[in-house]
C-alpha positions as CSV (number, residue, x, y, z in Angstrom):
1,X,102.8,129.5,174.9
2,X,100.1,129.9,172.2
3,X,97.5,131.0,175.5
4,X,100.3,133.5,177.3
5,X,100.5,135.4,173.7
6,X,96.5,135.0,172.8
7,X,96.4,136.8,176.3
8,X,98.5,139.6,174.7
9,X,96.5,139.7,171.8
10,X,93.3,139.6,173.6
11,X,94.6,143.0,175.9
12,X,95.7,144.8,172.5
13,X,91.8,144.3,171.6
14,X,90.5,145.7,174.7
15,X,93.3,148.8,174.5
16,X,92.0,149.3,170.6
17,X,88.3,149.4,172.0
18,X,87.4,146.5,169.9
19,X,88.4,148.3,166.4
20,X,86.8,147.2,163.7
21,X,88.0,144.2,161.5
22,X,87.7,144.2,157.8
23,X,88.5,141.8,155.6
24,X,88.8,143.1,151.7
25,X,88.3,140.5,149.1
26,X,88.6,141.1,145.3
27,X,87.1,140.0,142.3
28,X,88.4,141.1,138.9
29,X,87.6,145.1,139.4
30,X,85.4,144.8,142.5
31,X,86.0,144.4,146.0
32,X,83.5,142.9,149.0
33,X,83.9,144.1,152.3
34,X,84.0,141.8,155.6
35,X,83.5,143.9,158.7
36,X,82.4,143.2,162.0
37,X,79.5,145.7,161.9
38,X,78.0,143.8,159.2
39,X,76.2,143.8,157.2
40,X,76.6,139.9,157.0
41,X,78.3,139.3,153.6
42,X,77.1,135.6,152.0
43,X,79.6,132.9,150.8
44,X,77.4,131.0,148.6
45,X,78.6,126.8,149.0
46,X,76.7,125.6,145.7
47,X,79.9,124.9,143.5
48,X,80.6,121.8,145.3
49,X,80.3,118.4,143.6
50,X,79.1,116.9,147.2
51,X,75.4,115.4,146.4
52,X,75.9,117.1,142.9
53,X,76.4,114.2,140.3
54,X,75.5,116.8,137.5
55,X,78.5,118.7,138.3
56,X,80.7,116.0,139.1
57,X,80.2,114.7,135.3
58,X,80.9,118.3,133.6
59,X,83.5,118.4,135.6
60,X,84.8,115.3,134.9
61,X,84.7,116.4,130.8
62,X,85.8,120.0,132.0
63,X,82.4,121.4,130.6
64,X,81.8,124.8,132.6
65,X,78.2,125.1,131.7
66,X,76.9,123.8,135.2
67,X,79.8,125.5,136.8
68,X,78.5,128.8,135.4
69,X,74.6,128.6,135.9
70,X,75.7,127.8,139.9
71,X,77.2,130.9,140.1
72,X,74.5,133.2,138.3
73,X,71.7,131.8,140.2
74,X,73.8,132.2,143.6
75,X,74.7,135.7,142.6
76,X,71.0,136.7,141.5
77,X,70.1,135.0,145.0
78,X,72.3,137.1,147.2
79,X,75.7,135.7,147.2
80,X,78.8,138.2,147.5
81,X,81.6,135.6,147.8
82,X,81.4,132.1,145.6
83,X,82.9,129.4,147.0
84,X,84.7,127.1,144.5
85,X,85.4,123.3,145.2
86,X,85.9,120.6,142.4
87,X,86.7,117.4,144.8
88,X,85.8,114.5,143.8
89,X,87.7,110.8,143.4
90,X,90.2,110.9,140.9
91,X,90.0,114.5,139.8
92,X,93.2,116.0,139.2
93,X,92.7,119.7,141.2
94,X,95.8,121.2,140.9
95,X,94.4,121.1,137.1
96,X,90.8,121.5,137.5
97,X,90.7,124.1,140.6
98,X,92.5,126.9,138.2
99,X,90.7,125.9,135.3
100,X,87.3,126.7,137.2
101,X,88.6,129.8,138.3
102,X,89.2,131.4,135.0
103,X,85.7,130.0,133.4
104,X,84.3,132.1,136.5
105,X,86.7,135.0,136.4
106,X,85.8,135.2,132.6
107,X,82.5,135.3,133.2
108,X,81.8,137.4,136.6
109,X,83.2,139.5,138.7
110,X,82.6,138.8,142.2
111,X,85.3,137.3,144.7
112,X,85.9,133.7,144.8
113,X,86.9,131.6,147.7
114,X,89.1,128.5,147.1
115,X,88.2,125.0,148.7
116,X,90.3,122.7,148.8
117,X,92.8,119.9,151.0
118,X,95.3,120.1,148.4
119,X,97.8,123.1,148.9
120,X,99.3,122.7,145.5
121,X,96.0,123.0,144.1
122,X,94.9,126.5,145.9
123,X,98.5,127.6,144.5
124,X,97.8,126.9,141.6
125,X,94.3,128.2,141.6
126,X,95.6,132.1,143.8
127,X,98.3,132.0,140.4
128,X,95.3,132.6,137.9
129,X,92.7,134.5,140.6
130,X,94.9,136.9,141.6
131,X,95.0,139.2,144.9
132,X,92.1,139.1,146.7
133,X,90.9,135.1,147.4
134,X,90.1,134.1,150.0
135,X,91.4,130.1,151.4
136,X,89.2,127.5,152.4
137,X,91.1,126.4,154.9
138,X,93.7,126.3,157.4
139,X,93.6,124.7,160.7
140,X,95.7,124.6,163.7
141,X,97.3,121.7,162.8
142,X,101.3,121.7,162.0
143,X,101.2,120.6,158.4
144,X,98.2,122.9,157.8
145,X,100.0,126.2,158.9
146,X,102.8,125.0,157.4
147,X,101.6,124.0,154.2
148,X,99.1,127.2,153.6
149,X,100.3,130.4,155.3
150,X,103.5,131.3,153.3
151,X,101.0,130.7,150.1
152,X,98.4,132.9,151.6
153,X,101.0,135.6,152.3
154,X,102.8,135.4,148.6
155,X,99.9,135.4,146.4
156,X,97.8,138.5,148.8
157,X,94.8,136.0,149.9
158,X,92.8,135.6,153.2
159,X,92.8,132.7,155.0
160,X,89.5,131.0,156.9
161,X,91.0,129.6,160.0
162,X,89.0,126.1,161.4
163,X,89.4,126.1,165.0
164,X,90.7,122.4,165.2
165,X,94.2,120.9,165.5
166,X,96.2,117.9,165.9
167,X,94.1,116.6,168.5
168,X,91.0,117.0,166.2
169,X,88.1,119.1,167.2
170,X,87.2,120.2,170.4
171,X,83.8,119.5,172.2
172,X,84.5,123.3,174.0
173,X,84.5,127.0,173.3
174,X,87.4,127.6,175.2
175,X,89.6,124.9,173.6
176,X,88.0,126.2,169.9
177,X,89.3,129.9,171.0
178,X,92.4,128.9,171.7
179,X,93.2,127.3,168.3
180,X,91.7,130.4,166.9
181,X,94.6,132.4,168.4
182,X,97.4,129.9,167.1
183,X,96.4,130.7,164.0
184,X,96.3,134.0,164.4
185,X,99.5,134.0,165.7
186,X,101.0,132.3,163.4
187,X,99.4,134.3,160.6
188,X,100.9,137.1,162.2
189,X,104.2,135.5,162.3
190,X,104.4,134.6,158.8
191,X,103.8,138.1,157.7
192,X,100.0,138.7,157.3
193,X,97.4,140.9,158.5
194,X,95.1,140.0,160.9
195,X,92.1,141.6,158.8
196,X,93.2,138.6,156.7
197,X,92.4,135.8,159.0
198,X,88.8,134.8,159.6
199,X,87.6,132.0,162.3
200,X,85.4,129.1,161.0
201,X,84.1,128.1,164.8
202,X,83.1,124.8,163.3
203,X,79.3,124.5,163.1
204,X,78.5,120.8,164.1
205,X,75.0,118.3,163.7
206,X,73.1,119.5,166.7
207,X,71.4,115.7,165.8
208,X,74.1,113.9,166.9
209,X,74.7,116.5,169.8
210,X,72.3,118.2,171.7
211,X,74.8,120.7,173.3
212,X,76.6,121.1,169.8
213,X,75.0,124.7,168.8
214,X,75.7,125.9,172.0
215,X,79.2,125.4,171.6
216,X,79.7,126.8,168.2
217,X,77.5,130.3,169.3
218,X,79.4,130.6,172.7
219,X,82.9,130.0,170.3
220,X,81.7,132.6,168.0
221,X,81.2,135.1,170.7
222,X,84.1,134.6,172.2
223,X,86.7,134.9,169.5
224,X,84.3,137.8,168.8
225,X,85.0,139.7,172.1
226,X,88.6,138.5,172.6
227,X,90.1,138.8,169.0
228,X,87.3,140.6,167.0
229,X,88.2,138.7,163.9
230,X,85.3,137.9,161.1
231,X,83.8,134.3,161.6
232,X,82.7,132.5,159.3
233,X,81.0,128.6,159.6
234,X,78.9,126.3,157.1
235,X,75.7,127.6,158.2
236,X,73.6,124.5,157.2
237,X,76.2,122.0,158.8
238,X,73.9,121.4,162.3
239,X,70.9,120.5,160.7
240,X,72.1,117.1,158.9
241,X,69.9,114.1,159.3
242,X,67.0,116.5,160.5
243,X,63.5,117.5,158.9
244,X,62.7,121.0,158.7
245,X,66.1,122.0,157.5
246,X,65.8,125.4,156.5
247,X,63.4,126.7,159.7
248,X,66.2,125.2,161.8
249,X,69.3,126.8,159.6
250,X,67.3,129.9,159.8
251,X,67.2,130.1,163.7
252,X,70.3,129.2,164.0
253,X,72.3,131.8,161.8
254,X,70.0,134.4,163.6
255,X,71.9,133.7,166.8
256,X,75.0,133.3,165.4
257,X,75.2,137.0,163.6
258,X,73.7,138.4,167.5
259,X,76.7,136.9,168.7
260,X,79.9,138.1,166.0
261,X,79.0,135.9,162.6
262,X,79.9,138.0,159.8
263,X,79.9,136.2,156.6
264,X,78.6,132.3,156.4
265,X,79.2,130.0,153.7
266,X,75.6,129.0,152.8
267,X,73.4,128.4,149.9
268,X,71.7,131.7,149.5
269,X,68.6,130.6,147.9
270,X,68.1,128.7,151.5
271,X,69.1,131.5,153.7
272,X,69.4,135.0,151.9
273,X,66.1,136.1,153.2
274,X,66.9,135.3,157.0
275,X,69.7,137.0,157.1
276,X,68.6,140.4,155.5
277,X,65.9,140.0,158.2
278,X,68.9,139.5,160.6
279,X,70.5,142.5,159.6
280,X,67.4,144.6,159.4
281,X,66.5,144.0,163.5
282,X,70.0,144.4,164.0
283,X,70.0,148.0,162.7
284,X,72.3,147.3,160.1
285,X,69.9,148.0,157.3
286,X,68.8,151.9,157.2
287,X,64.9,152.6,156.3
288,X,64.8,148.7,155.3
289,X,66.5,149.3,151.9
290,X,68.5,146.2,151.5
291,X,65.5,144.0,153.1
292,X,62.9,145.4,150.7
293,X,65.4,145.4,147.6
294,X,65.6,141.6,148.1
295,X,62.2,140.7,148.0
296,X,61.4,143.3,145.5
297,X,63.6,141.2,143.2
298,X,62.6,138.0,143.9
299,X,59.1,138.9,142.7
């Protein structure tokens, strides 16, 4: 059911000549534009308390110091987007998700991207961001779409769509592509746009698989081609376990933007200067101005 309308999908595309997707997310009074013709917009992963004991204990006495010097130095290093997680054992999120919010909101205006399993807490979080968020995540799985889509839809958010399900996460691009257009679908279904659904292709530990980066590019380009949605991925995720992290992260999110990446949740202090570089050779990047802005400022 979920290929035969994909297929329809997929020959709306082609009829539209591959019209181009943006996805508009909003800060307090600014916006940041996704679109497919770049250039790549950065969704900066630092305010996470994974391998972060500092910000697990401020957050633990809801002290929004640490919170707030992540965000300044991922904004000064090139981040558009901020994504905001708080997870750790025993935190109550439906409290401290919102909480973070409006010590960021208060602070700057950029748009914020809200991470988090727990639906109440992204709720709860979109009641005090306003329009404009985008959700980190939904995935094709039944309780997922069920739990996330009508929330997405009320309070005006995006949604980033990770292409697994309830059979967990397939080792190929076809399979990957195929959960991309269920959610689609069914984002379509429950009343949102499709500029507001982006594709997470899932970016896997090319350590523990060989063939694991092939699969995530090929997935990119395809939902790409056939739906012409904005992907996003964890661009650091495939070089776990590995020496030589950010040469191999570089090389990697090179490829991926060739092939239909548009805005990858990264640290930007690891990867801002690949992917200006990225956008430069790709002719997104007139007389060099972004490119030489960046380095001019780092100086």
């Amino acid at each position: 059911m979920y290929w035969e309308k994909g297929a329809n999908i997929i020959k709306e595309k082609q009829l539209l000549n591959f019209k181009l997707m943006q996805t508009v997310l909003k800060g307090r009074s600014s916006s940041v534009t996704i679109d497919t013709n770049g250039p790549v917009i950065i969704i900066g992963e630092c305010i996470n308390p994974t391998r972060r004991k500092k910000l697990v204990t401020t957050l633990q006495n809801e002290n929004f110091d640490y919170v707030l010097e992540l965000a300044e130095s991922q904004i000064k290093a090139g981040a558009d987007v901020l994504d905001v997680n708080v997870g750790f054992p025993g935190v109550d999120d439906v409290k401290l998700l919102p909480a973070t919010v409006l010590a960021i909101r208060e602070k700057y205006d950029i748009p914020l991207c809200l991470d988090s399993p727990n639906p109440k807490a992204i709720e709860a979080a979109l009641k005090v961001a306003g329009p404009g968020c985008l959700i980190n995540s939904v995935n094709g799985e039944e309780k997922s779409l069920n739990a996330l889509l009508h929330i997405a839809k009320e309070y005006e958010a995006a949604i980033i769509g990770l292409t697994m399900d309830d059979d967990g996460i397939a080792q190929n691009a076809q399979k990957r592509l195929e959960i991309a257009m269920k959610i689609l679908e069914r984002a379509l279904k429950a009343g949102m746009k499709e500029t507001d659904v982006v594709i997470d292709p899932l970016a896997m530990a090319v350590s523990a698989d060989s063939g694991a980066c092939l699969v995530t590019l090929e997935t990119i380009k395809l939902v790409h081609l056939k739906l012409g949605l904005n992907i996003t991925m964890g661009a650091s995720n495939i070089s776990f376990g590995l020496p030589g992290r950010e040469s191999l992260n570089s090389a990697f999110i090179s490829l991926a933007i060739l092939n239909g990446l548009t805005c990858p949740i990264a640290n930007p202090e690891k990867i801002t200067d690949a992917i200006r570089a990225t956008d430069l050779v790709l002719g997104r990047d007139d007389f060099a101005v972004r490119f030489v802005e960046f380095f001019q400022n780092r100086i």
